[in-house]
Structures are given as structure tokens and as C-alpha cells.
C-alpha positions in Angstrom: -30.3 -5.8 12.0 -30.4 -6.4 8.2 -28.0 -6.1 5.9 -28.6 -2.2 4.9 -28.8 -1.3 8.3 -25.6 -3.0 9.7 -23.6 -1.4 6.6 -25.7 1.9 8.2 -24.1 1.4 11.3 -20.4 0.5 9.9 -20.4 3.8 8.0 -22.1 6.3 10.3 -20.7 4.6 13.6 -17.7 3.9 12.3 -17.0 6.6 9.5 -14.1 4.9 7.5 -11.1 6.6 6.4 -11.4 6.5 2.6 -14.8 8.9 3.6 -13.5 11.2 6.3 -9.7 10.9 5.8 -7.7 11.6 8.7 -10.4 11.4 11.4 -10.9 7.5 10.9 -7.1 6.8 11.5 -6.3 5.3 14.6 -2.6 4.2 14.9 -1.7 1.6 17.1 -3.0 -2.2 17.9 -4.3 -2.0 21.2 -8.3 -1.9 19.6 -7.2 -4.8 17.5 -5.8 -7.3 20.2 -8.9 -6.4 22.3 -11.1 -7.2 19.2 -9.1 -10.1 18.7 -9.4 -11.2 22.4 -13.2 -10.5 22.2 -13.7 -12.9 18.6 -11.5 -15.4 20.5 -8.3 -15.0 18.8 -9.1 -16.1 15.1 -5.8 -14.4 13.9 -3.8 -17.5 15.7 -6.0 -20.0 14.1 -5.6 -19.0 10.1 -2.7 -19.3 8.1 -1.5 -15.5 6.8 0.4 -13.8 4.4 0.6 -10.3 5.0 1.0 -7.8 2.2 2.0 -4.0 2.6 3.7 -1.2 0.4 2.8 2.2 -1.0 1.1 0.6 -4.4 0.8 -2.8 -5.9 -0.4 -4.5 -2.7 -3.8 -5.0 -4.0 -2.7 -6.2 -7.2 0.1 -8.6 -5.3 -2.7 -10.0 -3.0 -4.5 -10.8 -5.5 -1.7 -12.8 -7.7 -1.0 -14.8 -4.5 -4.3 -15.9 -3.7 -5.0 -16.5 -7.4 -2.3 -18.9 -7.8 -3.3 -20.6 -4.5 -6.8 -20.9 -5.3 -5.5 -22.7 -8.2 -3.3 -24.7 -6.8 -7.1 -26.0 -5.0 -6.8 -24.2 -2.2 -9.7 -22.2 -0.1 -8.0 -19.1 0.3 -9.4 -15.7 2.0 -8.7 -12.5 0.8 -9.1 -9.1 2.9 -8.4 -6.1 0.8 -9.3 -2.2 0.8 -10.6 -0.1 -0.4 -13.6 -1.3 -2.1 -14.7 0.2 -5.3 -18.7 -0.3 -5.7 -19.3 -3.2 -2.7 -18.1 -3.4 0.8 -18.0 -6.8 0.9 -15.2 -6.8 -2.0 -12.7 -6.3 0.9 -13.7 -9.6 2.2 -13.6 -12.9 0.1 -12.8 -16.6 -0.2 -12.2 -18.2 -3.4 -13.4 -14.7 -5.0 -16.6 -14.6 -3.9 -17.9 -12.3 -1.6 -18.8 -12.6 2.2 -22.9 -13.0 2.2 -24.2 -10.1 3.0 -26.3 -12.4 6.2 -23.2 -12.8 7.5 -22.3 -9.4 7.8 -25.4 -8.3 9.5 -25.1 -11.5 11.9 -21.8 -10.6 12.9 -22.5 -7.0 13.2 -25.3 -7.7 15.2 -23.7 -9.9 17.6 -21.0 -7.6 18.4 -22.3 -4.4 18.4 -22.6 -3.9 22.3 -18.6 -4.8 22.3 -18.4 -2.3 19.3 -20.2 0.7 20.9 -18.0 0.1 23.8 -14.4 -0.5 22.4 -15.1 2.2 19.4 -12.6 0.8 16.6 -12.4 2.1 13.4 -14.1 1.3 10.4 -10.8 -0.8 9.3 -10.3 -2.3 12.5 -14.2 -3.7 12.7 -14.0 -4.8 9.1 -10.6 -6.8 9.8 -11.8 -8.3 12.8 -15.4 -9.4 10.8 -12.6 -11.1 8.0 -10.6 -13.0 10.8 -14.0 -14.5 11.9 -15.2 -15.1 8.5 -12.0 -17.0 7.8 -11.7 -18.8 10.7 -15.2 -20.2 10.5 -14.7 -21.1 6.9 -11.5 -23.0 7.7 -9.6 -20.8 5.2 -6.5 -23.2 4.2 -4.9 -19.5 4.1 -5.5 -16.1 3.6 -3.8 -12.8 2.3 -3.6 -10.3 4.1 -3.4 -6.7 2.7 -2.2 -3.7 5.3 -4.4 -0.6 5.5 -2.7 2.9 5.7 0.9 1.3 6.7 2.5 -1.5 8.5 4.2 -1.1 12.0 0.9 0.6 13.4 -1.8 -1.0 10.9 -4.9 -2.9 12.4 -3.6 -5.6 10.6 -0.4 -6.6 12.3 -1.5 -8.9 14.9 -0.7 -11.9 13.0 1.8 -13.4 12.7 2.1 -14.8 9.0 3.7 -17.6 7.1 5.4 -14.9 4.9 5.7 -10.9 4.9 5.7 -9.2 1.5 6.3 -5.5 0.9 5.7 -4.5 -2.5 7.1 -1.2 -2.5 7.8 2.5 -1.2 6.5 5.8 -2.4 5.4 9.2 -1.1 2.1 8.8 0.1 0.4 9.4 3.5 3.1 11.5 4.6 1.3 12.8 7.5 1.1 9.5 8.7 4.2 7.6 7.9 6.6 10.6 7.8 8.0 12.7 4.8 11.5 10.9 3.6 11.1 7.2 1.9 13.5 6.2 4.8 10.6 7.0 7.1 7.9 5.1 5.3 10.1 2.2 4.8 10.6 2.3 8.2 6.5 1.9 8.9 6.4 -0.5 6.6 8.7 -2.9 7.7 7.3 -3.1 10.6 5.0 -6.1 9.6 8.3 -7.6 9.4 8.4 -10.7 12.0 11.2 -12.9 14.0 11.9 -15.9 12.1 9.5 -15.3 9.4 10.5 -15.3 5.8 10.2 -11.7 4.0 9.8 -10.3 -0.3 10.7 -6.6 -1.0 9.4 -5.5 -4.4 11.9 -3.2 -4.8 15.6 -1.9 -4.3 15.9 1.6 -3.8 18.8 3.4 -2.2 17.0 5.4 0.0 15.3 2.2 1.2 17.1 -0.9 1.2 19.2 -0.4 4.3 15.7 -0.1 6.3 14.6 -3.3 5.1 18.2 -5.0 5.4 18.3 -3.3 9.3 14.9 -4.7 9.9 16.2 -8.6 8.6 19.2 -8.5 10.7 16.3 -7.6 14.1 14.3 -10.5 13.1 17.0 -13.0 12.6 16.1 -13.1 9.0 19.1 -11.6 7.3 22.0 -14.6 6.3 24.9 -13.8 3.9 23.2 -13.8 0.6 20.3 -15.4 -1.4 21.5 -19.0 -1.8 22.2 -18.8 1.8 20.2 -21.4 3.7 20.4 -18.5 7.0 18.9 -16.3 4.7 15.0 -15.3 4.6 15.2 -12.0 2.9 14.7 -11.4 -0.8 14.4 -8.3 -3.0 12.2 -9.7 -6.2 13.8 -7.5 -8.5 17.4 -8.7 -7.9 16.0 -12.1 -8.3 17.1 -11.8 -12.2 17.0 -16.1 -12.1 13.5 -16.3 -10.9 12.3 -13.3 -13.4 13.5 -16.2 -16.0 11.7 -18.7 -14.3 8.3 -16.9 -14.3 8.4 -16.0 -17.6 8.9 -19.8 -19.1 6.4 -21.3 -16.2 3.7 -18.3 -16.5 4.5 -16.1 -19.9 0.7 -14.5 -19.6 -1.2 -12.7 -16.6 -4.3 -11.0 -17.2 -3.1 -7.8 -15.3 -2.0 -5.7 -18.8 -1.0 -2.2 -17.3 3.1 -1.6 -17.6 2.9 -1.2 -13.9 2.2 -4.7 -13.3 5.7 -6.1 -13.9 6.9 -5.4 -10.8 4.0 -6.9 -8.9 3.9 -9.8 -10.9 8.3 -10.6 -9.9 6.8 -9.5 -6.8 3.9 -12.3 -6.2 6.0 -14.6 -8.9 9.1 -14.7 -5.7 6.5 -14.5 -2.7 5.0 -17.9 -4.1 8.3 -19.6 -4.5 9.5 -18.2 -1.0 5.6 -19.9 0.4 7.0 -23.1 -1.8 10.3 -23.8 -0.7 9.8 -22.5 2.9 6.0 -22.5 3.8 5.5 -26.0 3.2 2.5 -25.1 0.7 2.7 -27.5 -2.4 2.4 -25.0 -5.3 2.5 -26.6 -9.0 3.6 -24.8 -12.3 0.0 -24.6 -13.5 -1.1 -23.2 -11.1 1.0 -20.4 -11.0 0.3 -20.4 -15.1 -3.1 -20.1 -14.5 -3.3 -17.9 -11.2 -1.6 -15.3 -13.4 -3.5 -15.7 -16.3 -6.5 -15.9 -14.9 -6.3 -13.4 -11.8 -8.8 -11.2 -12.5 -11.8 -14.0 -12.8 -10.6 -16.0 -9.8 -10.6 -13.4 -7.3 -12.8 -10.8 -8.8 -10.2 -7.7 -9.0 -11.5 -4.8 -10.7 -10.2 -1.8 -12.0 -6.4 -2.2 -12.9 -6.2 -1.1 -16.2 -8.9 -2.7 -17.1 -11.1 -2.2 -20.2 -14.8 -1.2 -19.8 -15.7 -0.8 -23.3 -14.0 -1.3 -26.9 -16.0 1.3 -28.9 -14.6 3.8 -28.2 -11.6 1.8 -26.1 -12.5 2.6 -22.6 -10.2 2.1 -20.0 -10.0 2.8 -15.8 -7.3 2.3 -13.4 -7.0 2.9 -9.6 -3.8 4.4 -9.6 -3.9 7.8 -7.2 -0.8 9.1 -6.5 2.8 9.9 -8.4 4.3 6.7 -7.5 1.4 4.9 -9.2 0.0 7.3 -11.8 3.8 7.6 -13.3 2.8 4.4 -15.0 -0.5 5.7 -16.1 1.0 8.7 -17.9 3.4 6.6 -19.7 0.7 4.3 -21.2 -1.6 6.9 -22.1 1.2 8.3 -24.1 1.3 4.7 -25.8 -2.1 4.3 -26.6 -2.8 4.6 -30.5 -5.9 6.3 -30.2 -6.7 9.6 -32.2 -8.0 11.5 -28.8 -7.5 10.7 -25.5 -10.4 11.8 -23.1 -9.3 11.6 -19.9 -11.6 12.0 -17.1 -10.0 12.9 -13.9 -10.2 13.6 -10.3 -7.9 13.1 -7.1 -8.9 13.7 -3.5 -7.3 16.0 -1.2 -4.2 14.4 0.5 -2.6 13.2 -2.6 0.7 15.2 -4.4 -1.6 16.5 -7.3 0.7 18.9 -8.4 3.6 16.0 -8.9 0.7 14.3 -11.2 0.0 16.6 -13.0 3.3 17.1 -14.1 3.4 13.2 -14.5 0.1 13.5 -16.9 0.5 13.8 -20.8 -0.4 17.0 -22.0 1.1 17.6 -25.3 0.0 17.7 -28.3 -2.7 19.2 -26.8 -4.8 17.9 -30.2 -4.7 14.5 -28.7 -5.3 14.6 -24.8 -8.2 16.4 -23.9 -9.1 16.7 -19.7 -12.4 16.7 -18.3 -11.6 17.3 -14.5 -14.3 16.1 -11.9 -14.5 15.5 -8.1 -14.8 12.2 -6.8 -17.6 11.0 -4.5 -16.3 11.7 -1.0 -15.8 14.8 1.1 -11.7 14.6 0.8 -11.9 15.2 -2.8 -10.3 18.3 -4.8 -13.2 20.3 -6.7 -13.3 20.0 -10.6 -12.4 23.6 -10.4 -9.3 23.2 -8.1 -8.3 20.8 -10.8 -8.6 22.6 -13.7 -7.0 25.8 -12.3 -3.6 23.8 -11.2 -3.6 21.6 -14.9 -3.3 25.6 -16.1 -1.1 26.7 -13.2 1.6 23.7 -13.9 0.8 23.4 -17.9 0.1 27.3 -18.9 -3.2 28.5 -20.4 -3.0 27.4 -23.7 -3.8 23.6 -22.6 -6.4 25.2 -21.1 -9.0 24.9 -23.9 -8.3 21.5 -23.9 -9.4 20.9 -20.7 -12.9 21.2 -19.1 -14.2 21.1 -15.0 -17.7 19.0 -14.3 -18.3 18.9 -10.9 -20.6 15.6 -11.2 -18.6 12.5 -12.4 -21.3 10.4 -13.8 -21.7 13.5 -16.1 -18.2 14.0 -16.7 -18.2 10.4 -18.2 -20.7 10.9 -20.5 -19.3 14.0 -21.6 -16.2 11.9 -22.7 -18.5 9.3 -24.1 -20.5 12.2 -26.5 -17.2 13.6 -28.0 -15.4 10.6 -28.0 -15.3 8.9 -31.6 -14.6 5.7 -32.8 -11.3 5.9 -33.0 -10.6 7.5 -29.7 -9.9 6.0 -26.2 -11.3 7.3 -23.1 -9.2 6.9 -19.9 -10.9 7.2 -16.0 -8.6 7.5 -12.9 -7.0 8.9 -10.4 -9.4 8.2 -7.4 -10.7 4.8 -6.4 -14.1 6.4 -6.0 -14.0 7.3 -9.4 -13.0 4.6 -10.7 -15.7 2.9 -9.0 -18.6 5.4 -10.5 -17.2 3.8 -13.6 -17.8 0.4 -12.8 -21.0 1.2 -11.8 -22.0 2.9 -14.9 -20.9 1.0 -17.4 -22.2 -2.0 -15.7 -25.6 -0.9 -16.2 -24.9 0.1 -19.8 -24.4 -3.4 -20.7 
């Protein structure tokens, strides 16, 4: 099969879950070792890092390969979701897997596919573990899908485990305390092997600290040599560090400071006990030049400049918390702010989170993402009124469509006004696609 026709078959065969939502979810490794077994174990034969957390995985992964790519390394990336093309998820030295490759491979292995049945994440991981394998990857980072203990992704067994951090999302899945979905994350916590936590949190660090001590990785303290645990944002010494040996990253949203400590610790872990050589500039220019090395879209990043236009993939309270902060920052005369959420998000908790006064300055135009979990641009608009009162009302507007909800921003907005587009991946993917043929 062609290229087209094998993406045909991933899709329609396969029906992912950022499409169909719960459906696609399949807990549990079993598929994956038998994939594994089937592509002859490529997992044992590349170097990992593995990456989960609630938000700032993507944006952690990418830091870390960055940096490594720098340091003049051939590093592959595996990430999800993508935003316009599926073989974003799948990279080395920020460039796409061909799309040959993907129809080979798919073609090869659909008879094993038709009769094992994984899921569209699990075929898509095991097509990156044969892609890096047959590249002879020096290493690759590895980003979890839905969660950690259960994910597709834990069959390896990495050089070092990083968990960004823990927030209410996927609660059907991963439970409904952050106790619980600390305690699915740290399940891609290994024996022996050296482990970052993004953040402290009450609620969480005993999880994480409970986990160490099972995997022998849990000494006295950090300056302990027994000791392989680290929380990045206690590691006050290294936040000096990173900001004399890399002062500038090309990730601008306020949300990135975390991930950046985050990656920042993870690479001096992978230095001082991954045996991976790692020099000062190339942590200066991993950081500053993230976005161009690995291709990463869509964190806060600017489309246009006239009028400023701005997107970000944030999609649930824990990420969109930042969001609303920065739009209240940004000097702009209006704020158009084109907005949609799917389905299994806390969209009430957002909205609360989302500026909305004075109601002169943010004005809402409500749509509904591309996929069949999406909330209707009408379900929107009628809980911005519910949680904000009517009078905001007449600052807000619902178009169903989202290509034409972005042009309705770009018609009203002026030149000194900023539009703003998140709130769903698939929206902020329409962007990128629209604006790119505008150019």
C-alpha cells in the first residue's frame, strides 16, 4: 500500500484515541510485548528516556532531544498527539519519518496487525521502535501516551525516567485524586534507574518518594551518592546553573519554566549518571534553539504579528491556568480569543481560569474542534454565560466551523489587537494549517 492508504488503514483499522476518545484505550502491555516480540525486540536495542506527566511532557521531550541533537547526537523522538501530520509523532534529528517508510512498515505487518488488533498508539509506537532501531538512534525520548504504569510505552527500560508533572486530567482513566494519578504515573519508574519529578506537591510527593524506595532509587538526600531521585524544582543550585549556562530558550509561554528546570535537571542527571557527554553549548543552544531542531509547534507560539497572533496547545486547567494569566498580560487593545475544548476535559474549571473582565478587552468566539469528542460552539457559549453571567455574553460569539471562527477574529481584529487560539490540539492544529497557507 501507499502512503495515503496505509495512514487509511491506521485511522479506520485502528481508530486512535485523540478521534474516538475512550474506545481506542487499551490499558495494559500485553499488545505491546507481543508487538515487541513480533518486530524482534527493538525496545532492548535503543537507548531511552522516558517522559510522562499530566502537561509539559511534549515540551520536556523536546528540550532533551534538543540539547542532545546539539551535543551531535542522532536522537529519535516519539511524541503525540500530532497537530497537522502524523508522522510529527515520529522523528530523528527533527525530521520526519518518510512517509515510504510508513507504508513499508505498515505493509509488512499488517497480517500480524489484523490479528493482534493493537491500538492506534500501540501500532504507531511499535512503527518508532523499528524506525529507531534501524536508524541506529544514539538515543531516543520517549513520551508516554494517556499515563504511565499501563501506557504502550513502558516496555523499555530507559537510561532515565522523567515525570514532569500531576494534574486532573483523564480521570476516568487514572483515577480522580492527584494521589491516584501520581500513582499511574510513577509507574514508568524502574529498578535501578535514575528518576526527575517536575514538581513537589503535597498530595504527590509521597507517591513518587514510595515508588523510589521500591526501585532502590531513594538514598538519604540529593548529594547522596545512593540517591537517584530528584525533584527539579527543589534543585534551587541547578535553577542557578541553567540560568548562567543557557539564559535563553525559544519556548516564551510562563508555563515553560518549569519544563525547562525540568529538562535543564533530566540532562545533568543523563550527564553525571548516563555516561552521555553533554557540553554547556549545547545545552545553550538546545534551549535556544528548540523549536528549529526538533520541529515543535504550537507552544505559545506566534503565527502572525499584525495583528499579534498567537496559539497554544494547552487543554485542560492544569495547563490553561498559565494561558489565562498571559492573556491577562498581553498589551493588546482587544483580545480575540478563539476557543474550543473537547468533551472529557474540566471545561467548567477553565472557564473560570479564562479572563473575562473588562469585558471591552476579551472578546470569545467559541468553536468546536475537528473530532467527534469535541463540545459544540453552543455548549460553549451557554456555560462561558452560565459561569460568567449574561452580560459577558455580548462579548462572546458561537461558530460551529473553526476555520471560520478564525477569520472572524482576523476581520474584527485591528492593528493593535492580539488574537489568541487554544484550548484543543485539533484546533490549534487548524491554525497551523491556515496560516501556513496564508503566508
Amino acid at each position: 500500500m501507499n502512503y495515503p492508504e496505509a495512514i487509511d488503514y491506521l485511522y479506520h483499522a485502528r481508530p486512535p484515541f485523540h478521534i474516538v476518545g475512550g474506545a481506542a484505550y487499551k490499558p495494559g502491555l500485553e499488545n505491546t510485548l507481543a508487538l515487541m516480540a513480533h518486530l524482534g525486540y527493538p525496545h532492548q536495542r535503543v537507548r531511552t528516556i522516558h517522559v510522562a506527566g499530566t502537561n509539559g511532557k511534549g515540551s520536556t521531550s523536546h528540550l532533551i532531544a534538543a540539547v542532545l541533537q546539539a551535543a551531535g547526537m542522532r536522537v529519535g523522538l516519539y511524541t503525540s498527539p500530532h497537530l497537522v501530520d502524523y508522522r510529527e509523532r515520529i522523528r530523528i534529528n527533527g525530521e520526519m519519518i518518510p512517509e515510504e517508510e510508513v507504508a513499508q512498515w505498515v505493509t509488512t505487518h499488517e497480517p500480524y496487525l489484523e490479528e493482534l488488533k493493537p491500538s492506534f498508539f500501540e501500532t504507531t509506537f511499535g512503527l518508532a521502535m523499528s524506525w529507531f532501531e534501524k536508524q541506529k538512534v544514539d538515543v531516543a525520548v520517549i513520551e508516554t501516551g494517556l499515563g504511565g504504569r499501563l501506557d504502550a510505552t513502558n516496555v523499555i527500560i530507559p537510561l532515565l525516567s522523567v515525570i514532569t508533572n500531576i494534574g486532573m486530567d483523564h480521570t476516568e482513566y487514572l483515577g480522580n485524586t492527584l494521589a491516584k494519578i501520581a500513582g499511574e504515573k510513577a509507574g514508568i519508574m524502574k529498578q535501578g534507574v535514575p528518576c526527575v519529578i517536575g514538581e513537589t506537591h503535597p498530595q504527590t510527593m509521597n507517591v513518587f518518594l514510595d515508588r523510589a524506595r521500591a526501585c532502590g532509587i531513594l538514598g538519604d538526600g540529593l548529594e547522596t551518592t545512593g540517591c537517584r531521585i530528584w525533584f527539579a524544582d527543589q534543585c534551587r543550585y541547578l535553577a542557578h546553573r541553567r540560568e548562567k549556562e543557557a539564559p535563553c530558550c525559544e519556548l516564551k509561554g510562563t508555563y515553560q519554566t518549569q519544563n525547562i528546570q525540568t529538562a535543564y535537571v533530566a540532562l545533568q542527571v543523563l550527564k553525571n549518571y548516563g555516561g552521555i557527554g553533554i557540553p554547556s553549548s549545547a545545552i545553550k543552544k538546545g534551549f535556544a534553539e528548540v523549536c528549529s531542531l526538533t520541529g515543535l509547534r504550537g507552544r505559545w507560539e506566534t503565527l502572525d504579528t499584525t495583528p499579534l497572533t498567537i496559539c497554544d496547545t494547552g487543554h485542560n486547567s492544569h495547563g490553561l491556568r498559565y494561558v489565562g494569566q498571559q492573556l491577562r498580560e498581553l498589551k493588546a487593545e482587544k483580545i480575540w480569543i478563539v476557543f474550543g475544548m473537547v468533551n472529557d476535559k474540566d471545561t467548567e474549571v477553565v472557564m473560570r481560569l479564562m479572563p473575562s473582565s473588562p469585558v471591552s478587552v476579551y472578546h470569545y468566539i467559541f468553536t468546536t474542534p475537528a473530532t467527534k469528542r469535541a463540545r459544540t460552539a453552543e455548549e460553549m457559549l451557554a456555560l462561558w454565560k452560565a459561569v460568567h453571567g449574561e452580560e459577558t455574553g455580548g462579548m462572546a460569539v458561537a461558530i460551529d466551523n473553526p476555520e471560520d471562527a478564525i477569520r472572524y477574529a482576523q476581520a474584527h481584529a485591528g492593528a493593535c489587537d492580539a488574537i489568541f487560539i487554544g484550548g484543543s490540539n485539533y484546533l490549534v492544529g487548524n491554525a497551523i494549517q491556515l496560516y501556513s497557507h496564508q503566508v
